[in-house]
N, C-alpha and C positions, 0 to 999 in steps of 0.2 A: 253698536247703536242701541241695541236692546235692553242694556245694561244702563244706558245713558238715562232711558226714557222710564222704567224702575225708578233708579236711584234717585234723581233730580226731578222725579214727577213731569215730563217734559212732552211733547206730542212728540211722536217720528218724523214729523219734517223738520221740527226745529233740530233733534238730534242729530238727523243726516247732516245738516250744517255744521254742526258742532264737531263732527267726527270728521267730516270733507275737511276741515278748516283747522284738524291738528287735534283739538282737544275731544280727549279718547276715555278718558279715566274719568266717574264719576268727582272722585275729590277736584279733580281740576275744573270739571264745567260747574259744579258748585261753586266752587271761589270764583268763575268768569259767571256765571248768571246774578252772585248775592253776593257781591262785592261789598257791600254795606254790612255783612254778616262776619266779616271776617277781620283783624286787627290791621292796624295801619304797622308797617314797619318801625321796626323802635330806632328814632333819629342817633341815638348813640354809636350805630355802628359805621354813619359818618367818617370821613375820614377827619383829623382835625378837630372834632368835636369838642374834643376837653377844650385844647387855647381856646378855642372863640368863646366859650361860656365864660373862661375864667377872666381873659379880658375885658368880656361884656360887664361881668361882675364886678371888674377893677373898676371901670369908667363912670358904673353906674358909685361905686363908692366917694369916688377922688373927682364924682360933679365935672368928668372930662366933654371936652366937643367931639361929637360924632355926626359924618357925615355920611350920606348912604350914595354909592352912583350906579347908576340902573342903567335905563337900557330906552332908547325910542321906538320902540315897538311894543306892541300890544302886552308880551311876555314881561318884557322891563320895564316896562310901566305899573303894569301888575305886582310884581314880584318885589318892587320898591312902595307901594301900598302897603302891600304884607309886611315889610319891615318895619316898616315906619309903626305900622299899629301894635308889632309886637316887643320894638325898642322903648315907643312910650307910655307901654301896661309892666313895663319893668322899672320905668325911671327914669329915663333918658329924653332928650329932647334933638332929636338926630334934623340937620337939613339935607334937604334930597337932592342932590342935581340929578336930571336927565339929560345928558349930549343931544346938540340940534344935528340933525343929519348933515346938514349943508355945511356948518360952519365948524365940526370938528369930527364928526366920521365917526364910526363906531372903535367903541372900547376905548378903554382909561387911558390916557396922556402924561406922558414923563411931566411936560409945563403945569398938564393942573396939578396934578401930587406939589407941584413945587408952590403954587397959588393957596395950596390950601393949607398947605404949613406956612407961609407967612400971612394967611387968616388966622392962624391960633388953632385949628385943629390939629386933638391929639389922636384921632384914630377914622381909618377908612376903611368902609365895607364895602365892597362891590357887589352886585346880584345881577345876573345873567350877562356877565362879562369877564374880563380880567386875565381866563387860564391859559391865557398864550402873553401874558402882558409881558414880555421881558425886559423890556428898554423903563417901563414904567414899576415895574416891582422892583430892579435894580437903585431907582433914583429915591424909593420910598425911603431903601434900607442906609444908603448915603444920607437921608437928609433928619432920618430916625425920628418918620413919623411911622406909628404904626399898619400894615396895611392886613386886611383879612377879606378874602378872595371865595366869595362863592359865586358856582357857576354850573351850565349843565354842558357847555359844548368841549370839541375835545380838546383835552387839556397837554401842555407843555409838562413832562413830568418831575421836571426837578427845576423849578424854579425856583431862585434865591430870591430870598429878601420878605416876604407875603409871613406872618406870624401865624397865620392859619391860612388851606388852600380845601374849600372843603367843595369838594365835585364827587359826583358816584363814578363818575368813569375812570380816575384814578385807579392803578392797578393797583394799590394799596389799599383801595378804600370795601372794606367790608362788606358794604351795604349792597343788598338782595335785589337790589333794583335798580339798573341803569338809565331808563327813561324818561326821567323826568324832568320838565321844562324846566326853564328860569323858576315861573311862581310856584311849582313844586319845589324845588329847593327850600326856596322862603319861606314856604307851610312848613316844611320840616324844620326849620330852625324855628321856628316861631311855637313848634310843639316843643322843640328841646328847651326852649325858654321858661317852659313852665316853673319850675323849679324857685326860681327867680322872681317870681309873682307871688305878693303875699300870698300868707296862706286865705285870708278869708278871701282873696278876689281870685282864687284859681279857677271854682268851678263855672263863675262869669266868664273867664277869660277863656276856658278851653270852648265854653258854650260861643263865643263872640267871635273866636278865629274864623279869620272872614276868608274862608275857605270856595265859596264863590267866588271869587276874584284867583285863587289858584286854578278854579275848574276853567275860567274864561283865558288863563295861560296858557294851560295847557292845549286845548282847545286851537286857541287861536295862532299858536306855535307848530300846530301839525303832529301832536307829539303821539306815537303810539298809543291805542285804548285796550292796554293790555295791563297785567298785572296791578300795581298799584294808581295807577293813572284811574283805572276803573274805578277805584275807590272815589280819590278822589274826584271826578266827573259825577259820579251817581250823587254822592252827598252835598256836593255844590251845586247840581242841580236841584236840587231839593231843596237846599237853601233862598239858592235865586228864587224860584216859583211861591214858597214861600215866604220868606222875608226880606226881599232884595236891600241893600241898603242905598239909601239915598243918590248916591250918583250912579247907581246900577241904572235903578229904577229912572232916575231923568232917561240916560242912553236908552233903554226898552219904549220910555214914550216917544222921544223923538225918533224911533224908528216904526213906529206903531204897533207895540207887539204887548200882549199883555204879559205879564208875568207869570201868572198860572199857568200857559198854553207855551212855556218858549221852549224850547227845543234845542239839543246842539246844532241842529242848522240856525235857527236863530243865533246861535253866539257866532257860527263861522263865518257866517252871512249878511250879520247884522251889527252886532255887539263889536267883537272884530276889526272889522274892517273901518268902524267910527272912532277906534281909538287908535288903530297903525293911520288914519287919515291926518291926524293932529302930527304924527311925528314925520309924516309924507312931505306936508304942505305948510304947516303954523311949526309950533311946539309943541315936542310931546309933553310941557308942563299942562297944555289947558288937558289932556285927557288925564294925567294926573290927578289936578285939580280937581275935577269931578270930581273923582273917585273916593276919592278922602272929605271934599266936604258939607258939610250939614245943612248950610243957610240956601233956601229955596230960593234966591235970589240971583246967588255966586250961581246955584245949577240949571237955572231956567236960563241965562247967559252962557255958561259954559256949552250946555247940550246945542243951544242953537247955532254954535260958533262952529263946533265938531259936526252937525248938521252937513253946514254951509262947508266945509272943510271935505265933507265926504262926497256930496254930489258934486264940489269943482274935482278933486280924485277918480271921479267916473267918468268926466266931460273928458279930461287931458289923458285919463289911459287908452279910452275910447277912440280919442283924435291919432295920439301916436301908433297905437298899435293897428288902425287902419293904412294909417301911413305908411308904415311898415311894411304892411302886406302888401300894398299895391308896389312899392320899391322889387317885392322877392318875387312875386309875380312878373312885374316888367325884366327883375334879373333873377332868375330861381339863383338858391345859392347850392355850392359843395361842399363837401367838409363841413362847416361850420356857419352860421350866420353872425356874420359882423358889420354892423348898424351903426353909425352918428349923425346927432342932428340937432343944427342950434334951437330948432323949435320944442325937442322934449323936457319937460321938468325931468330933474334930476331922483324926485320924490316918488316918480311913479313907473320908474326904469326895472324895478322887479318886476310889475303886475305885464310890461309889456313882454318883456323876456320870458316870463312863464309862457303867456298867450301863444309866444309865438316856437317855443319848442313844442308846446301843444299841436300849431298847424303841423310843424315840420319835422317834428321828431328829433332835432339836431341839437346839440350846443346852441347858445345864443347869448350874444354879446353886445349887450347896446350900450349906448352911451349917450349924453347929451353935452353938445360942445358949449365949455362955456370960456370963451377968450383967446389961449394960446392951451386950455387944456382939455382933456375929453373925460367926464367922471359918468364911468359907467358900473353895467351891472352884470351878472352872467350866470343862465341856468342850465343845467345838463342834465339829457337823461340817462336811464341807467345802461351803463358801458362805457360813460364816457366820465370824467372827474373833473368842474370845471378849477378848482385853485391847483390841479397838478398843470393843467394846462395852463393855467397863467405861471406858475412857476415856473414854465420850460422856456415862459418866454417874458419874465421878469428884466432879463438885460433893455426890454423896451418899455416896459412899464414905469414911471414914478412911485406907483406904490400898488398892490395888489396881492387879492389871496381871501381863502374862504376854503371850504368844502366843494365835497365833491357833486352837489347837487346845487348848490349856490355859492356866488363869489361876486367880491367886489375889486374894482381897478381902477387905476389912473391915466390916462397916457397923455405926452407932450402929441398937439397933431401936427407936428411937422413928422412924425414918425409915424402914425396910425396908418399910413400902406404897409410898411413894414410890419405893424403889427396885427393887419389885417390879413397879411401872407404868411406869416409864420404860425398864426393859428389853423387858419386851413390848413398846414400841414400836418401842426400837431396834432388836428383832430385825424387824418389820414390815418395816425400809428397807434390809434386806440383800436379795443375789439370792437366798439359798438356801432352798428348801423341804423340809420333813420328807419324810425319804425311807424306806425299807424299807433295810436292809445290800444292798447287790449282791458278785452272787458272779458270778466270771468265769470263763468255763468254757473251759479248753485246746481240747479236741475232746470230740466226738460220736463214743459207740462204736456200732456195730453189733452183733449178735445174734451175727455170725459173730467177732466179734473175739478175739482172745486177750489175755483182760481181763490175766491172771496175767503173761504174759508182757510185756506193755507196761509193765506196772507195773515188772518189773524191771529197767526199763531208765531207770528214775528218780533212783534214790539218786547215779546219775554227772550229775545236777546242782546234789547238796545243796554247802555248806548254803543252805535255806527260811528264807523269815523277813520282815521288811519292807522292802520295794522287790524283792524276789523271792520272792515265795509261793509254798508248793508246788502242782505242777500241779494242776487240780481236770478230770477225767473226768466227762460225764453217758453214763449209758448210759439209754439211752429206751426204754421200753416195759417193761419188768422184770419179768418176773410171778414174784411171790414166796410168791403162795400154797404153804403149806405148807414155807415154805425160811427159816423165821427163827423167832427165839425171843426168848420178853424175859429181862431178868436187872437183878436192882440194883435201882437208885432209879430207875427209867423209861427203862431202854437197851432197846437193839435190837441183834440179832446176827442178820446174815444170810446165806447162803451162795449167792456169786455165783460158785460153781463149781457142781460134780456131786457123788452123793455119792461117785464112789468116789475124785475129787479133788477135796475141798471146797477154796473159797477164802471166809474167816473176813472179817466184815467188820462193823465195831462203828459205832453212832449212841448216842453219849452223848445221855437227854433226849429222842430220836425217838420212844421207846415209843406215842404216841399215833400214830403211822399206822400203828399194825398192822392195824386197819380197813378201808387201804383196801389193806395187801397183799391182804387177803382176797377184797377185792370188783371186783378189776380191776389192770390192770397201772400201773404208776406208772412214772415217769421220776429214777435216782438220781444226784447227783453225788457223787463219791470222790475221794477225795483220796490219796496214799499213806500209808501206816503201818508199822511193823515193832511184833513182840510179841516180849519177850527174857523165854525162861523155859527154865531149867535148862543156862544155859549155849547153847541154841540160839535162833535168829533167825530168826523167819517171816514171811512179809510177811502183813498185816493192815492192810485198806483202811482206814479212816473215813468213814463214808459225813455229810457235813455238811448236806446238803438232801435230802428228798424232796418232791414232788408229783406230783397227777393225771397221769397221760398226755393230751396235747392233746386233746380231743373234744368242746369246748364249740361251743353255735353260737350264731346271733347274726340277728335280726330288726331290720333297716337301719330307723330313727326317721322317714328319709325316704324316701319311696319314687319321688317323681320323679328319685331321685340313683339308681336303680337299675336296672340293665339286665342280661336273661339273653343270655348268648352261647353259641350253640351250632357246637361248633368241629367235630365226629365226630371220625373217625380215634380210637375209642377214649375217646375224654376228655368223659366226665359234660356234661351242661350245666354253667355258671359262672353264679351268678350275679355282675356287677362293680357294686362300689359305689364312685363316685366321691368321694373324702372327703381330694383335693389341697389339700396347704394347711391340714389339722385334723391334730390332736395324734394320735400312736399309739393305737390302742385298749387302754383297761388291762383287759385281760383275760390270765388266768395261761395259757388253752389257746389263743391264739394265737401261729401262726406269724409271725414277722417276718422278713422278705426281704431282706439285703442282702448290703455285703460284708464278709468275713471279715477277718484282721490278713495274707492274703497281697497283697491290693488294690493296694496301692502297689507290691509288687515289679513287678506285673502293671502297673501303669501306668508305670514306669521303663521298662521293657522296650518297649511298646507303642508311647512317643511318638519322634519323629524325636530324632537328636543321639547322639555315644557318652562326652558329660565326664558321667561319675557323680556327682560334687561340688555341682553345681546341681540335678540331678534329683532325689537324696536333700532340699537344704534346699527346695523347691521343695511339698514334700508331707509333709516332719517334722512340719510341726503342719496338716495339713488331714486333715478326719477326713467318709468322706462318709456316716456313719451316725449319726442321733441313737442314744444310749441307748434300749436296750429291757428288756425284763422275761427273767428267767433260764428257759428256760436258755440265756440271751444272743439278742442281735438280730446275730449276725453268719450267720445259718443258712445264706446262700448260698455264703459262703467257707466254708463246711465242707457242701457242699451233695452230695457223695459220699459222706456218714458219718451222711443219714438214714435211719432205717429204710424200706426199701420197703413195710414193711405198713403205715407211719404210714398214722391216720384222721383227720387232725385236720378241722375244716370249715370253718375260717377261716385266711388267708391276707392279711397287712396288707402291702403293700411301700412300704417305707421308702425306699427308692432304686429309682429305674428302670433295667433290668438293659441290658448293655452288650454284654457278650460274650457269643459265641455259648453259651460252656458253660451260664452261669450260664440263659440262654431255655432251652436242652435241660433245666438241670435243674428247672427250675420247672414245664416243662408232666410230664418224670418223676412231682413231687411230686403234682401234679394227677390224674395217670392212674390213680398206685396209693390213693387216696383209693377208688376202685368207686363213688362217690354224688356227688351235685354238692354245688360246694364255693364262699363266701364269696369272692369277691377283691376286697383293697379298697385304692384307692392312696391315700399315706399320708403322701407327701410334698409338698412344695411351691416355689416360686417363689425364695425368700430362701436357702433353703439349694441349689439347684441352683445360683444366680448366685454366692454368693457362693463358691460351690468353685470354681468355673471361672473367678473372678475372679483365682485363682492363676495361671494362665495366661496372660494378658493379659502381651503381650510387645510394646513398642515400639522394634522392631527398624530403626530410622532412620541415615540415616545418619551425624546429629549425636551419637544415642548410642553407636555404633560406634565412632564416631572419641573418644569418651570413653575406652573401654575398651583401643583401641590406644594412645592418648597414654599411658595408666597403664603400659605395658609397657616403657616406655623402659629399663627394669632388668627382669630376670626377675622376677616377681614370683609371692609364693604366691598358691592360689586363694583363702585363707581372707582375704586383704588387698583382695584385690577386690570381696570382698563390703560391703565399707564404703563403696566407689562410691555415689553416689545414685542406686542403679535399684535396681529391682525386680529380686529373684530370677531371676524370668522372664526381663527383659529382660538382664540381665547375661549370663544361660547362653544366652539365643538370638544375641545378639550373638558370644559369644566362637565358641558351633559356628560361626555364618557364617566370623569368621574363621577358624579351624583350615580350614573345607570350603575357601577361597579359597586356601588355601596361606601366609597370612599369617602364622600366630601356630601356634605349634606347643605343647601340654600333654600334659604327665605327670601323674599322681594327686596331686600335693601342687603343681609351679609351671608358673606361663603364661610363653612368653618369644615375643618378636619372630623371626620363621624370618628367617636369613639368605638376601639373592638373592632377593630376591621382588619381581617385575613388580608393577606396579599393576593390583589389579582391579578391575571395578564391585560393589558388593552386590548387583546386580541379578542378574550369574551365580553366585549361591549355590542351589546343588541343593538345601541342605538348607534355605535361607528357602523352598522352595517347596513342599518336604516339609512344613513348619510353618506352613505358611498352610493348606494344604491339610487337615492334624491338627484345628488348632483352630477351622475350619469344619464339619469333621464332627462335633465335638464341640460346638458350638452347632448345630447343625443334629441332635443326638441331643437337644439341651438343652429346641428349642424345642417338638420332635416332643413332648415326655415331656411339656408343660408344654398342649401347645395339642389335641393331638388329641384326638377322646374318648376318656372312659375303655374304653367294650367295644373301640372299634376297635384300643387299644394293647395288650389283654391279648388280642385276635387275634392282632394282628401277631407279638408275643412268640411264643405258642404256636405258631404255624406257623412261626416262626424265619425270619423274615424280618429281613437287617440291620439294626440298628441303634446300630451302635456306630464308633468309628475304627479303622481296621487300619494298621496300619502299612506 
C-alpha cells in the first residue's frame, strides 16, 4: 500500500482500496486511475480485421449497398450509430435496421438475410449481435450475399458462411481485451477505419468519433470498468460534459440533467433506460433517430416521445412487478420463481425478473401470456445459469436460451405446468441457494475518523460501476438520535457531521429505520455521493444499509460443547463454544473473526523465497475465509478500525488466528466488551486442509531437474507455469535454484547462471527455510484442529505463538 501511495501520488485510503480490491503494482493503479494517459489497444489485433477493411474497401470502390443490423437495446442502438458515422466518413451510405422486440426477437433472421438480397444488398454487418447466428450465417452463404458479424457476446466458434466474424472472445482473437460491449466493438472498428478516410479528413475524423455514444454502451450494457472500458468511459465522459452532440444533449434535457454535472449514474439512470424504453415499448428506430440527427425539430419530437415511452416503462414495470410480489407472498415459491400473466407487457419482463431475483434471490422466469403463447424472460443469480436451465428443459419450450445471468423463452401454455415443474426441479440440481444481495464493505470507520475527509479522497478512483463499485464505508455504532429527518416517499436524511458542520447523507426507501435511530445506536454503510445544485458541488454520502449495532446473545443448544475460561488480567469470563466443523451462525449481531483482503500480502511476505510471480499465483484464487453476513466477515483484517466501545456478545471465528496482531487484537475486542462474551470456533478440517493443500511443494530432485532442463533458452516465468507441477512445486524448485547459484531471475525471465559448479539440493538454505515454514504451518494446522476448544481461546488470549515467522 505504501508503494501504491509513493508512486501514484495517492492518499492511504484510496490506496487501501486499491490494494483490497486486487490492484497492487504501482504500473497497474496507474493505468486504473489515468486511463486517459495510456493507448487505446491497436484494433488490428481483432480477429478478422484484414476481411472487413478490405471488403469495406471493395464496397466503398464498386458503390455496393450496405446495411448495418444492431441491436434494440441501448448497446445496439449505440453501436449502430457508431457504424453508421464511421461507414459514411469512409463513403458509404449504409441503412440501419434495428429488430422490434415484439415482432421479431433478437438477433439476425435466416427471412431477413433473404429480404435483403432480394432488396439488392450486396453486403451485411451486424453489431452487437450475430455470433451464435447459425441458421442465418448458413442461408447468407447459400444465397451469396456477403455477411460480416461483429459482436461482444459469446460466440459459436466456427461458424460457416460470415466473411469476417470479428468478436474479442473468440479463442483465436488476439486482442488484450475481452470486455467490451457491442458500442465498444463499433469504436474499435470505426478506429481501424482510419486508414480509409482521406488523408486530409483524418484528423477531423479521429477528433469526431463519437466515442460518447460507446461510453453510453458500455455503460448501459453493464460492461465491466476495467481495463480498456476505463478508457473509454473517462474519454466519453469527457466528451458528453463537454461537447455532447445534438441527440445526446435532447436525451440530458429531457431528463433534466445538465451536461457539465452528468455522471455515469446519469447515463445508467437516466440516459439509459430512455433509450432501452424506445426498444421496450415503441421502436428502437425513434432512440436511434435521436441519436444521429441534427434538426431541432426531428429532436424536440423525438426526445419527448422517449420521454413519454420511459415514464409509461416505469408505470407497467411498477404495476407488474408489485403484482408479482403480492402472487409470491400469498404463495412464496421453491426452487425457482415461475410467473405468467396476460396483464404484463412483454417489454418490460427483464426489469421485473431482475426486481424480483433481487427480492428472492432465486431464478426467475416470467412471462406475459399473449394468445395460445407465454413470451417470457429469465434472470439468475450467481450458482444458478438461467439458458442451461432452459436448455434442460427446451423439449417444452418453442424457442429459448441466453446466458447464464439472462435468458429469453417461449412456451405453448397448454404446457407451462409442465414447464413450470420441471424448472423447480432443475433449479433443485444447481449448487446455488437463495441468498440475501451482499454488500462489501471497503473499511470500518471509527467514531474518531474524518468521515468528510476520507470521503474526499474518493472521486480520484471514479469512474464506479461493474467490476469496480464504489467504495462502501460502515461506520458502527452511529447514534442518530435526533440527527436525521424523513422527506419524500420514505427517505431518510441524516447528518453524519455537527451542526455547525453538517455532513448531508441521503437513504432512498430507508425511512423505516427511523425507529431504531431512535432507540439505540445502529451500524451505517455509505457509499460516496455528490449533490449539484446551483451550479455548486457537495459531497452527499448515500447511506445503502442500515442495521442494529451488534448486541445479540446467544444460548449454546448444546451444553456439553460448552466451557467458561477464565483468563484475568482484565478479560470477563468467556464462555467457548466448540462448533469446529458447523456452518457460521446466521445471526445479523455476530462478530466474525478472520482475515481481511490484506491476508495474502501478509502471507507473500511471511513465507521463505524472494520470485514474486509464484507467490502471487500461489494464493490468487485461495481464499482462507468462507462468506459471512454484512458488515462483512473479514473483521480481523480491519481489526484496528473496531470500535473500542463495541458490545457485541458473541464472537464466531471463522479461521484460526495466526499472527501475533490478529491474537492482540482479538483478546482487545474481548476486553473492551466489560461483561463475558460467546466464543465460538467456527471452522473446520476441509477448509484448513484444503488451504494448506496450496502448499504442498515436492521439491525432488527429479523435479528440479524438470525445471532446469526447461531453461536451456531463457525462458519467461509465465512459460514455466505450463510445467506439469504444481504452483508450489514449480516456485520452490526454481528459489532452490536461484539460492544454489544455478539459475538466475528477473520479474518477467528465468535463465541458466553462467560458471556454475555443481551443487547438491541438499545445500539449499532456503529448502530448509521451506521445510521448516510449512511444518509450522501444519503444526498451527493440527494445533487449531485437535486441541480443545477453551484451551486454544487461552492460548490465543495470552498470546502464546502460534503462527510461522519467517
Amino acid at each position: 500500500m505504501a508503494r501504491l501511495v509513493g508512486a501514484v501520488a495517492i492518499s492511504p485510503w484510496a490506496a487501501r482500496i486499491l490494494v483490497a480490491r486486487g490492484i497492487t503494482e504501482p504500473e497497474a493503479a496507474d493505468s486504473f486511475l489515468h486511463p486517459e494517459s495510456h493507448p487505446f489497444h491497436d484494433p488490428a489485433l481483432l480477429p478478422d480485421i484484414n476481411p472487413f477493411l478490405s471488403r469495406i474497401e471493395a464496397a466503398i470502390s464498386r458503390r455496393h449497398r450496405v446495411v448495418i443490423h444492431g441491436d434494440y437495446d441501448a448497446d445496439g442502438i449505440t453501436s449502430a450509430a457508431i457504424l453508421k458515422f464511421a461507414f459514411e466518413r469512409v463513403g458509404l451510405s449504409p441503412e440501419v435496421y434495428l429488430p422490434n422486440r415484439m415482432e421479431s426477437g433478437y438477433g439476425i433472421r435466416a427471412d431477413w438475410i433473404e429480404a435483403k438480397k432480394a432488396e439488392g444488398f450486396d453486403l451485411i454487418v451486424t453489431t452487437d449481435c450475430g455470433s451464435r447466428a447459425v441458421e442465418a450465417c448458413a442461408r447468407a452463404a447459400e444465397l451469396g450475399i456477403d455477411l460480416i458479424l461483429t459482436d461482444h457476446h459469446q460466440p459459436e466458434e466456427d461458424l460457416k458462411g460470415p466473411l469476417a466474424h470479428i468478436n474479442p472472445h473468440l479463442s483465436r482473437s488476439r486482442y488484450p481485451f475481452q470486455h467490451l460491449s457491442g458500442a465498444g466493438v463499433a469504436f474499435k472498428l470505426a478506429q481501424a477505419l482510419l486508414p480509409l478516410v482521406p488523408p486530409s479528413f483524418q484528423e477531423a475524423y479521429r477528433r469526431e468519433l463519437p466515442i460518447d455514444l460507446a461510453m453510453i454502451g458500455t455503460v448501459a450494457d453493464v460492461m465491466p470498468l476495467i481495463g480498456e472500458n476505463r478508457r473509454i468511459v473517462v474519454d466519453g465522459l469527457d466528451r458528453l460534459r463537454a461537447n455532447p452532440s445534438p441527440g445526446v444533449r435532447a436525451l440530458l434535457d429531457s431528463a433534466r440533467c445538465a451536461p457539465e454535472g452528468a455522471t455515469l449514474e446519469t447515463i445508467g439512470f437516466q440516459v439509459g433506460p430512455r433509450l432501452n424504453a424506445a426498444g421496450r415499448l415503441r421502436s428502437p428506430r425513434l432512440a436511434f433517430d435521436l441519436l444521429v440527427s441534427q434538426d431541432p425539430k426531428q429532436l424536440a419530437d423525438l426526445s419527448a416521445e422517449l420521454e413519454k415511452a420511459n415514464e409509461e416503462r416505469k408505470k407497467l414495470g411498477a404495476v407488474a412487478t408489485a403484482s408479482a410480489l403480492e402472487r409470491l407472498r400469498a404463495n412464496p415459491p421453491t426452487g425457482a420463481v415461475v410467473l405468467a400473466d396476460p396483464e404484463w407487457h412483454r417489454g418490460i419482463l427483464g426489469i421485473v425478473a431482475a426486481k424480483l431475483m433481487e427480492a428472492t434471490g432465486l431464478p426467475v422466469f416470467v412471462a406475459s401470456i399473449e394468445g395460445d403463447l407465454a413470451h417470457g424472460s429469465a434472470r439468475a443469480p450467481s450458482g444458478f445459469d438461467a439458458g442451461q436451465m432452459l436448455e434442460s428443459v427446451s423439449d417444452l419450450t418453442v424457442a429459448g436460451g441466453g446466458h447464464a445471468g439472462a435468458a429469453g423463452f417461449t412456451v405453448e401454455m397448454s404446457r407451462w405446468g409442465d414447464f413450470e415443474k420441471a424448472l423447480r426441479h432443475v433449479a433443485s440440481e444447481f449448487d446455488g441457494q437463495a441468498v440475501a444481495p451482499e454488500l462489501l464493505i471497503d473499511a470500518f470507520l471509527e467514531s474518531e475518523h474524518p468521515v468528510e475527509a476520507i470521503l474526499r479522497e474518493v472521486p480520484v478512483l471514479e469512474p464506479f460501476g461493474q467490476g469496480f463499485p464504489a467504495p462502501v464505508f460502515s461506520l458502527c455504532r452511529f447514534e442518530g438520535r435526533g440527527r436525521y429527518t424523513l422527506f419524500g416517499e420514505g427517505h431518510l436524511r441524516i447528518n453524519l457531521g455537527t451542526p455547525a458542520r453538517p455532513l448531508e447523507a441521503v437513504g432512498f426507501r430507508l425511512a423505516e429505520w427511523a425507529k431504531d435511530l431512535d432507540h439505540g445506536p445502529v451500524d451505517l454503510a455509505i457509499e460516496y455521493g455528490e449533490n449539484h445544485w446551483n451550479g455548486r458541488t457537495v459531497i452527499r454520502p448515500r447511506i445503502v444499509a442500515i442495521r442494529p449495532s451488534l448486541r445479540e446473545t446467544l444460548e449454546p443448544s448444546l451444553p456439553e460443547e460448552v466451557s467458561r475460561v477464565e483468563l484475568g488480567g482484565g478479560i470477563p469470563g468467556v464462555v467457548v463454544w466448540d462448533g469446529r466443523g458447523g456452518a457460521a451462525l446466521d445471526l445479523e449481531g455476530c462478530l466474525r473473526v478472520g482475515y481481511g483482503p490484506e491476508w495474502r500480502v501478509w502471507w507473500r511476505e511471511s513465507s521463505p523465497g524472494e520470485l514474486p510471480f509464484w507467490k502471487n499465483r500461489i494464493w490468487e484464487r485461495s481464499s482462507a475465509l468462507p462468506v459471512g453476513a454484512w458488515p462483512g466477515s473479514c473483521s480481523t483484517g480491519y481489526g484496528g478500525e473496531i470500535p473500542p466501545e463495541w458490545d457485541g456478545r458473541i464472537v464466531d471465528i471463522l479461521w484460526p488466528p495466526i499472527r501475533k496482531m490478529d491474537r492482540a487484537w482479538l483478546r482487545s475486542v474481548l476486553t473492551s466488551t466489560g461483561r463475558g462474551t460467546l466464543v465460538r470456533l467456527a471452522y473446520g478440517a476441509e477448509a484448513l486442509e484444503a488451504w494448506l493443500s496450496g502448499m504442498h511443494a515436492e521439491a525432488t530432485r527429479e523435479n528440479t531437474a524438470v525445471v532446469y532442463r526447461q531453461l536451456e533458452q531463457p525462458t519467461p516465468l509465465k512459460e514455466l507455469l505450463q510445467l506439469p507441477l504444481s504452483t508450489a512445486t514449480l516456485g520452490v524448485c526454481l528459489e532452490a535454484l536461484v539460492d544454489l547459484g544455478l539459475v538466475e531471475c528477473d520479474e518477467e525471465v528465468a535463465r541458466r547462471a553462467t560458471a556454475t559448479a555443481k551443487r547438491e539440493l541438499s545445500a539449499s538454505a532456503f529448502l530448509r527455510r521451506w521445510e521448516v515454514y510449512t511444518e509450522k504451518l501444519k503444526t498451527w494446522s493440527d494445533t487449531a484442529l485437535r486441541r480443545p476448544a477453551a484451551e486454544l481461546v487461552r492460548m490465543w488470549l495470552r498470546g502464546d505463538p502460534a503462527g510461522p515467522k519467517r
